[in-house]
C-alpha positions in Angstrom: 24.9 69.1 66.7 25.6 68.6 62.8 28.8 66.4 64.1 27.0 64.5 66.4 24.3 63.6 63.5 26.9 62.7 61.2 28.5 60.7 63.5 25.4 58.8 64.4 24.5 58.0 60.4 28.0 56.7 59.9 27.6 54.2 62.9 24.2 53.0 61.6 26.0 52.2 58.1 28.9 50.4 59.4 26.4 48.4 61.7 24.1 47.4 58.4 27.5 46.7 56.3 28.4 44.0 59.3 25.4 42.5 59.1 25.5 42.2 55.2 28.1 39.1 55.5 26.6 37.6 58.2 23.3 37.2 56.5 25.6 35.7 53.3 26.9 34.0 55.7 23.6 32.3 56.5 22.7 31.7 53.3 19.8 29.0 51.9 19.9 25.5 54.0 19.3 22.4 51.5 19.8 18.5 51.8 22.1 16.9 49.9 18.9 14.3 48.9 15.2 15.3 48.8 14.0 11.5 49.6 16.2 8.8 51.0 15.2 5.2 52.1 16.2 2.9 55.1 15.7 -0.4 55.7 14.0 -1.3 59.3 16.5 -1.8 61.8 19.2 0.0 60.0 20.4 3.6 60.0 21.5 6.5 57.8 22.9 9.9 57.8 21.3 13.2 56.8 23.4 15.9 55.2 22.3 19.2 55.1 24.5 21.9 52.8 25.2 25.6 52.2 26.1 26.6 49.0 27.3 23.6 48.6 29.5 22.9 52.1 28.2 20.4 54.3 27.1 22.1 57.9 27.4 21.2 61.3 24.3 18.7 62.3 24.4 19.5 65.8 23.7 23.4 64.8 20.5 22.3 63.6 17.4 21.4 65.4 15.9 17.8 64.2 12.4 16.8 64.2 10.6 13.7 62.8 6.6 13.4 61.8 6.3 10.2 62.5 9.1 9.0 65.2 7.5 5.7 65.5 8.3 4.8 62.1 11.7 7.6 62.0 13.3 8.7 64.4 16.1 11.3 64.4 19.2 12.6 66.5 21.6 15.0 65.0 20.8 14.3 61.5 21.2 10.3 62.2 17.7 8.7 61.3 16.6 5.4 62.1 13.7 3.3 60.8 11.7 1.7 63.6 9.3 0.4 61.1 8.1 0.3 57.6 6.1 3.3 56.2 7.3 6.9 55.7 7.9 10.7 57.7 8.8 13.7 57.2 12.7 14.9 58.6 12.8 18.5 59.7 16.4 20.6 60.1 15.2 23.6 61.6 18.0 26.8 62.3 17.8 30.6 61.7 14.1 30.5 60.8 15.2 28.1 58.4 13.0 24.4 58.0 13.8 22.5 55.2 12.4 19.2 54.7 13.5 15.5 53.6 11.1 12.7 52.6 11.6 9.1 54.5 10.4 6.0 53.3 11.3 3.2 55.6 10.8 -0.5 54.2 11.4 -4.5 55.4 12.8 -5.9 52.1 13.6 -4.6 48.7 12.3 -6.7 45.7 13.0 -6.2 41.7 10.2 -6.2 40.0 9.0 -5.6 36.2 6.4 -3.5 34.6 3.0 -4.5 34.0 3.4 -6.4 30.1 6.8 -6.2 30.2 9.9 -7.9 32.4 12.1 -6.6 34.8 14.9 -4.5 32.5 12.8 -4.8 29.2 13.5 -3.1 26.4 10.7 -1.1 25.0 9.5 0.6 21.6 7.4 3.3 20.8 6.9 5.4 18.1 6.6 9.4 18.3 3.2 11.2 19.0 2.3 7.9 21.2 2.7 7.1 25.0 2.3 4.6 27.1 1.6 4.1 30.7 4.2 2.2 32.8 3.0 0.1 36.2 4.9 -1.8 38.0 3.8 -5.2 38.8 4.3 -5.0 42.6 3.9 -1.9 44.7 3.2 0.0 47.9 1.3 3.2 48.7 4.1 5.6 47.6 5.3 5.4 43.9 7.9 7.7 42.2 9.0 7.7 38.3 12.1 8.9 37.2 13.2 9.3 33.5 16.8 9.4 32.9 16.6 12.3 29.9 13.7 14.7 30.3 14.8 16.2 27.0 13.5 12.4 25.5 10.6 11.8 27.0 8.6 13.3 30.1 6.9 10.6 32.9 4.1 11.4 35.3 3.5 10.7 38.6 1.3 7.6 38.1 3.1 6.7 35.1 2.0 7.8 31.6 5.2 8.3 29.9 5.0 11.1 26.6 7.5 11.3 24.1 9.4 15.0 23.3 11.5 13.3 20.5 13.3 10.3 19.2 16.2 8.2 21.0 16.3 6.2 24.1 16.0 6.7 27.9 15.7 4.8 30.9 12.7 4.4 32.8 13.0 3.9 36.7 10.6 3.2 39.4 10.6 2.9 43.1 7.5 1.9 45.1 7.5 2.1 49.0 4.9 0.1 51.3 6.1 -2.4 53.5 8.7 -3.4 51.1 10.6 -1.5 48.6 10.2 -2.7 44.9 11.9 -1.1 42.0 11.7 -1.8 38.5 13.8 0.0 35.2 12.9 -0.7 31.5 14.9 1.2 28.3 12.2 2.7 26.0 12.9 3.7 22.4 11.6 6.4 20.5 11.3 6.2 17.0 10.6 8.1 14.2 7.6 7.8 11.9 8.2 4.5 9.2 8.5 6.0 5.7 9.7 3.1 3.8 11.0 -0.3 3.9 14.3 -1.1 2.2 15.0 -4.3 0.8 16.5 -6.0 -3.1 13.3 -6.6 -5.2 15.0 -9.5 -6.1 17.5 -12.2 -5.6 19.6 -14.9 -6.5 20.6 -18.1 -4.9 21.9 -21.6 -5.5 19.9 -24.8 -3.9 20.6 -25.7 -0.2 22.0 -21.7 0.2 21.1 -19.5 2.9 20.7 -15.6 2.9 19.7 -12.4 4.9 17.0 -10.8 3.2 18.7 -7.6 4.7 16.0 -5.1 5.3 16.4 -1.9 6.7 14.4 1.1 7.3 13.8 4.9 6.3 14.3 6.9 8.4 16.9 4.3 10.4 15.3 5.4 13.4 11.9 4.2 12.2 9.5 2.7 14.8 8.5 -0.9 13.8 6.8 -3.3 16.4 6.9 -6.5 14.3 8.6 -8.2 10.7 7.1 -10.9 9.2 8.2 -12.8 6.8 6.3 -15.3 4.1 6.9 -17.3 1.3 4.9 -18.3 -2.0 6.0 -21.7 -2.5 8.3 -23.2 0.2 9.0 -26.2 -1.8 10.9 -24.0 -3.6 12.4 -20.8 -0.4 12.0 -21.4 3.0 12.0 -18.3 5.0 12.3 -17.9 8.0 11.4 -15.5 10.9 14.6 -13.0 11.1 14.5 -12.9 7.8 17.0 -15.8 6.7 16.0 -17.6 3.2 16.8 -21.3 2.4 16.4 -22.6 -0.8 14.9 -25.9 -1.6 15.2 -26.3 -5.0 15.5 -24.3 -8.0 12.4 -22.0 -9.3 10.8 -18.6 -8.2 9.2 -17.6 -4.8 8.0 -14.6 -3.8 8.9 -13.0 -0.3 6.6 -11.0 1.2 8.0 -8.9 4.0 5.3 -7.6 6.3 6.2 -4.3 8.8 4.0 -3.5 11.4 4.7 0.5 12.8 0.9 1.1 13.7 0.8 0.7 9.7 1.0 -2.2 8.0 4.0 -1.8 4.8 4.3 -4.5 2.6 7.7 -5.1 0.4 7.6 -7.9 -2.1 11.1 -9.8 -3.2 11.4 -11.8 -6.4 14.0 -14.8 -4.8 15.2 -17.0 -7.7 17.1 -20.4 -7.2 19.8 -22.0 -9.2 20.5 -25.6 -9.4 23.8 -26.2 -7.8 24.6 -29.5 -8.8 24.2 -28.4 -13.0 25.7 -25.9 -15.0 23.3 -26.2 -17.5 20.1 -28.2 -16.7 17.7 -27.5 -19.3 19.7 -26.6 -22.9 18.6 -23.7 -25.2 16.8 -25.0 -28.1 20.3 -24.8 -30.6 22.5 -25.5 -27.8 23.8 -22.1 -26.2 22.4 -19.2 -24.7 23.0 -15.9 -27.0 23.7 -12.6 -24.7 22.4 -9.3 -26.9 23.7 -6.3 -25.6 21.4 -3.4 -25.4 21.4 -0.4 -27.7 25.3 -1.1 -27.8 27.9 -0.2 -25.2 25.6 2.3 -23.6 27.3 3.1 -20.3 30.3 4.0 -22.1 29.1 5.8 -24.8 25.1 7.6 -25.6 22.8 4.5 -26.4 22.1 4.0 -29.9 25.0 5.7 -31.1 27.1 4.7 -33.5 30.4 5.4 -31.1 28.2 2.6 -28.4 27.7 0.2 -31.6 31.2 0.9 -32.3 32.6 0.2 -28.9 30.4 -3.0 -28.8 32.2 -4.7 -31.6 35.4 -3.5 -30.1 34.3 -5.0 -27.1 33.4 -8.7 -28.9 29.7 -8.1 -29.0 28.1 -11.0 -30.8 24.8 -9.5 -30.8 23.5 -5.7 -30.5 19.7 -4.7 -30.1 18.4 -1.3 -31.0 15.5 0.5 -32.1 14.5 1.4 -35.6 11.6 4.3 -36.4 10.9 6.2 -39.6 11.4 9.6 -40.8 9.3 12.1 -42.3 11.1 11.6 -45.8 10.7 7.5 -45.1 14.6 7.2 -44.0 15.1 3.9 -41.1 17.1 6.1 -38.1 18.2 4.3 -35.1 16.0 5.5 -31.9 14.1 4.4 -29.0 12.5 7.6 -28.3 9.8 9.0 -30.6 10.9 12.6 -29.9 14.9 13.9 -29.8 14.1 15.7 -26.1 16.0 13.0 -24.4 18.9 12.2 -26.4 19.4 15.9 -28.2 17.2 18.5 -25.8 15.1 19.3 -28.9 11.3 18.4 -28.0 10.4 17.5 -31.4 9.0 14.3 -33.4 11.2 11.8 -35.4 8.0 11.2 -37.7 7.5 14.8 -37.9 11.2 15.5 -39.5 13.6 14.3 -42.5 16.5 13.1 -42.2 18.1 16.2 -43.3 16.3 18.6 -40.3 17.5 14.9 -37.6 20.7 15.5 -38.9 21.2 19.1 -38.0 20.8 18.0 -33.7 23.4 16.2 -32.4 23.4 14.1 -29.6 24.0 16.0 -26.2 23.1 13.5 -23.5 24.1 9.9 -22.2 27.7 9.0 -21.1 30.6 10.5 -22.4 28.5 12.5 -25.0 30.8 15.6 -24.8 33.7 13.3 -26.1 32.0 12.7 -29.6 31.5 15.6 -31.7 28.6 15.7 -34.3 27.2 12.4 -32.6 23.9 12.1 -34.6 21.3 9.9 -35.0 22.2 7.2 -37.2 20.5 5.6 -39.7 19.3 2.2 -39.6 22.4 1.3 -42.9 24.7 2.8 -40.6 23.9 0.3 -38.1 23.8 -2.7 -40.2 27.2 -1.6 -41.9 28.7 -1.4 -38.0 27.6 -4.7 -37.6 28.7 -6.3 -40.5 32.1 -5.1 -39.8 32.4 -6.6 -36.6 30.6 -9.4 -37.7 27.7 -9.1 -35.1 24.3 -10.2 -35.1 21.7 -7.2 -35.6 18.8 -7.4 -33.4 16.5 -5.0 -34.3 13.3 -3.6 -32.6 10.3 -2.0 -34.8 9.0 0.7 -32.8 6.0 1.7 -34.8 3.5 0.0 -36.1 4.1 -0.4 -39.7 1.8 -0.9 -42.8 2.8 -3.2 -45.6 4.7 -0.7 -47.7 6.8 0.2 -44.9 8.0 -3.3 -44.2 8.4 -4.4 -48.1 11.1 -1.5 -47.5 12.4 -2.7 -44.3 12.5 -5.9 -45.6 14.9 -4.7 -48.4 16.8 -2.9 -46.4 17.9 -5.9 -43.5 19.2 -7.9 -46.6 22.1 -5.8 -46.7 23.6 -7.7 -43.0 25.9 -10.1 -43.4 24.7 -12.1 -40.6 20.5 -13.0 -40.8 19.0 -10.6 -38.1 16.9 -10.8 -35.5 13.3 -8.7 -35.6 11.4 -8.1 -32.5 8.7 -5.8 -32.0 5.4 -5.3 -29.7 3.6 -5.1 -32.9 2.2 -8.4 -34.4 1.0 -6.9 -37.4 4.3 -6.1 -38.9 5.6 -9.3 -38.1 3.7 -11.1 -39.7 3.7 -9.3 -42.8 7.6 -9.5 -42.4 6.9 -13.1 -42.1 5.0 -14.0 -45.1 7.9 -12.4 -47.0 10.8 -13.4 -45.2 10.7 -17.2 -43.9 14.1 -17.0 -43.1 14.6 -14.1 -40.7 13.9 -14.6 -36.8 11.3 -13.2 -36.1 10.5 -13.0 -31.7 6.9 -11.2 -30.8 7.4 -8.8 -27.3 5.3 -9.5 -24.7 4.7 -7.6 -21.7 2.9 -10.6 -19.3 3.6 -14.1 -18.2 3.7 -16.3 -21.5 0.2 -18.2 -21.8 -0.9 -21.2 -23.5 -2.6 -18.5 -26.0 0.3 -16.6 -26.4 1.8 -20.3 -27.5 -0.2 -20.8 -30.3 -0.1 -18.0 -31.9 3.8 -18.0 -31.6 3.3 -21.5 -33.5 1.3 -20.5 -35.9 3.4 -17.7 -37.4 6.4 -19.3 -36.2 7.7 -16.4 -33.8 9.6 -16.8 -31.2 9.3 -14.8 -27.6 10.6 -12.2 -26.2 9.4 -11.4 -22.3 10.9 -9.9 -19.0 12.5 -12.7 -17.4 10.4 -11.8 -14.5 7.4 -13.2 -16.1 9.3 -16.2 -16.8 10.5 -18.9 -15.3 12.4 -22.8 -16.2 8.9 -24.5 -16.6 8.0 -21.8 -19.1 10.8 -21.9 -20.9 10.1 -25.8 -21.2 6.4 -25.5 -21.8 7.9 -23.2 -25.1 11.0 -25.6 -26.3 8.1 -28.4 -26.3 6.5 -26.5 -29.2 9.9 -25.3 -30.9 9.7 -21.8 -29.7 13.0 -20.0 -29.1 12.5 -17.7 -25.7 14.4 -14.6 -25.0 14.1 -12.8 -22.3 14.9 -9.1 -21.0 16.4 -6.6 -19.2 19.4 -8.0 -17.5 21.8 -5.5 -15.2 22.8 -8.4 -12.7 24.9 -10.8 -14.7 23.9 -13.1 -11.8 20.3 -13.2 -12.6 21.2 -13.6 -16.4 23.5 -16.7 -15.7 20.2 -18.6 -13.5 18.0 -18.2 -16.5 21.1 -19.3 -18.8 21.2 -22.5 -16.7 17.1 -22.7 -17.2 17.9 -22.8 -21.4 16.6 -19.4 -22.1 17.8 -19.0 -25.5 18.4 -15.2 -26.0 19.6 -13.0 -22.9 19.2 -8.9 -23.6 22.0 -7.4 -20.8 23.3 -3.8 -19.8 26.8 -4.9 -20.1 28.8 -8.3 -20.5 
């Protein structure tokens, strides 16, 4: 009895592990295409796969829902007219299922807004819905990265990131229409990149050149406008011509949802002069500033030094005023910048400047015990390069202060130059000294006022060529009034305003 039992068990297993690889065998039935279209009149083959191996149609049962619009025979459909059905391949239990459309003709067509192909941008956080100009009663969307951007079935496209995918849609009714555009997702605008100024020659042209940050910034529109087109044309990609020499002012206007404006100082050269409007004694003087400061720590006496080397004709610098009365060289009122010690020239002697030695600015490693100088040690540098001291007062100082000053710029060989912001001193310095130029700072456009007063004292200007243009300049040589003008770093810029007669030219470098 036992054997016969055992027997009986062993049987049932080996019948369940023969049916194991016939059920594998079976497996999952899928079409090759979830939705296919036919033209009427015309046929098309249906493929139906398991894992992957196309089957046997004739092993399948075929029915259509609609077989006066499709019909079907051994997975071979035909469209008897326009409109959709349902395709059924039925085996094993198994029905699985492929969508028909059936149409007349197929048409391109564009979306709604937009032509057929366009190219679109939006920015991140946005989305936009997409309908086609031409459809029937059955619409389908398809995006080409879903990782980019996600569509829904009637057409609202969302953004997941930034980069580009392609949009396509297919409408069935009794036509076929599809239409494609590439959309563009950018990245939130930051800030637009562009020169704040530049220089060009009469009857030139020249790309502005702006860019974006991050590059992948959104931006739906650039516009571009000019302040005086009699003197830069500009035009809408961003392409400037210049009409004849002067300043204009480029606005460049960036539309990402935002409004960002960027403003370019343009300035145009006379190409047919070299010089068109002389300085006042005949040549334009280029003053170097604080010495050979990218080479050496500004107002240094290695960067005085190295000037003279160099050929300088003229150094500026910047003279304060010890505790203990002493002239040292310094544009800074405190030594954190230069020597890392957070304390006040005017607070200190000489004798506690001296004992902090200049640790920052180029190559300041290379000169050992590198102090502050004093403003003799300046002058003396000068006089034995023969160069023409230009000299700043940074303070404001009373009578006493300049009677001392005064004494002291006697000892250049050459007759200096004295600037300052302060008109007080000056003219103190001038009803002593009749003989010394004398040039009042300004930090605005030079006015009429400004003028006068320059006349009455007789100062010349100094200004930031920015403020300043050729007509200026002319307006100031009318009344005898030398004009120098400040900061150059594009040698460039400095040789325009040399052709305008500007009669002093403070640069970075030569």
């Amino acid at each position: 009895m036992k054997k016969r039992i055992k027997g009986l068990i062993i049987a049932a297993l080996l019948l369940v592990c023969m049916a194991i690889p016939v059920s594998a065998a079976v497996g999952k039935y899928d079409f090759q295409q979830k939705s296919v279209s036919v033209q009427v009149g015309k046929s098309k083959n249906l493929y139906v796969c398991n894992n992957g191996k196309t089957i046997n149609p004739k092993k399948f049962h075929w029915k259509s829902s609609n077989p006066k619009v499709i019909s079907v025979t051994n997975g071979k459909i035909t469209a008897n007219n326009w409109g959709n059905a349902k395709i059924y391949a039925i085996s094993n239990g198994q029905k699985i299922r492929c969508n028909v459309y059936a149409y007349r003709e197929s048409f391109s067509t564009g979306f709604k807004g937009y032509s057929e192909g366009a190219s679109i941008k939006i920015k991140i956080g946005t989305s936009i819905r997409l309908r086609p100009l031409r459809h029937g009663n059955v619409t389908i969307y398809k995006v080409s990265n879903p990782k980019i951007a996600s569509i829904s079935s009637d057409g609202v496209l969302k953004p997941k990131t930034t980069g580009t995918v392609k949009i396509s849609c297919i409408s069935y009714g009794r036509n076929k229409y599809f239409a494609t555009a590439k959309i563009t997702i950018g990245a939130e605008l930051a800030s637009v990149i562009a020169p704040n100024e530049m220089v060009i020659c009469t009857g030139q042209k020249k790309s502005i050149g702006v860019s974006f940050q991050p590059k992948n910034a959104y931006v739906k529109s650039i516009t571009y406008m000019s302040s005086n087109e009699s003197v830069v044309k500009v035009s809408k990609d961003g392409q400037i011509i210049a009409q004849a020499p002067g300043i204009a002012k480029i606005t460049v206007i960036v539309n990402s949802g935002k409004k960002i404006k960027k403003s370019i100082q343009v300035y145009v050269r006379d190409i047919n002069a070299d010089i068109s409007d002389m300085p006042l004694d005949g040549t334009s003087k280029k003053i170097l500033h604080r010495g050979l400061s990218w080479q050496a720590p500004e107002n240094s006496l290695p960067a005085f030094e190295l000037a003279g080397q160099m050929g300088a004709q003229y150094i500026e610098t910047d003279v304060r005023e010890t505790k203990d009365g002493v002239f040292v060289i310094s544009h800074d009122d405190t030594l954190m910048r230069m020597c890392g010690v957070d304390k006040n020239i005017s607070d200190l002697t000489y004798e506690e400047i001296k004992q902090y030695p200049i640790i920052n600015g180029p190559n300041a490693s290379s000169y050992q015990n590198n102090i502050i100088p004093t403003l003799e040690q300046y002058l003396q540098c000068c006089n034995k390069y023969s160069v023409t001291p230009v000299i700043e007062i940074k303070v404001d100082f009373n009578e006493a202060e300049i009677i001392k000053f005064n004494q002291t710029i006697k000892m250049s060989s050459k007759n200096p130059v004295v600037i300052s912001f302060y008109e007080d001193p000056l003219k103190i310095l001038r009803q002593m000294n009749k003989a010394v130029d004398i040039q009042l700072i300004i930090r605005s456009q030079i006015t009429d006022a400004i003028l006068d007063e320059c006349c009455r004292y007789k100062f010349d200007i100094s200004a930031k060529y920015k403020y300043t243009d050729r007509n200026i300049i002319r307006r100031a040589h009318s009344r005898n009034i030398r004009v120098a003008l400040w900061l150059f770093t594009d040698l460039q810029m400095a040789d325009c305003y040399k052709q305008w007669g500007a009669d002093y030219l403070t640069c970075e470098n030569f």
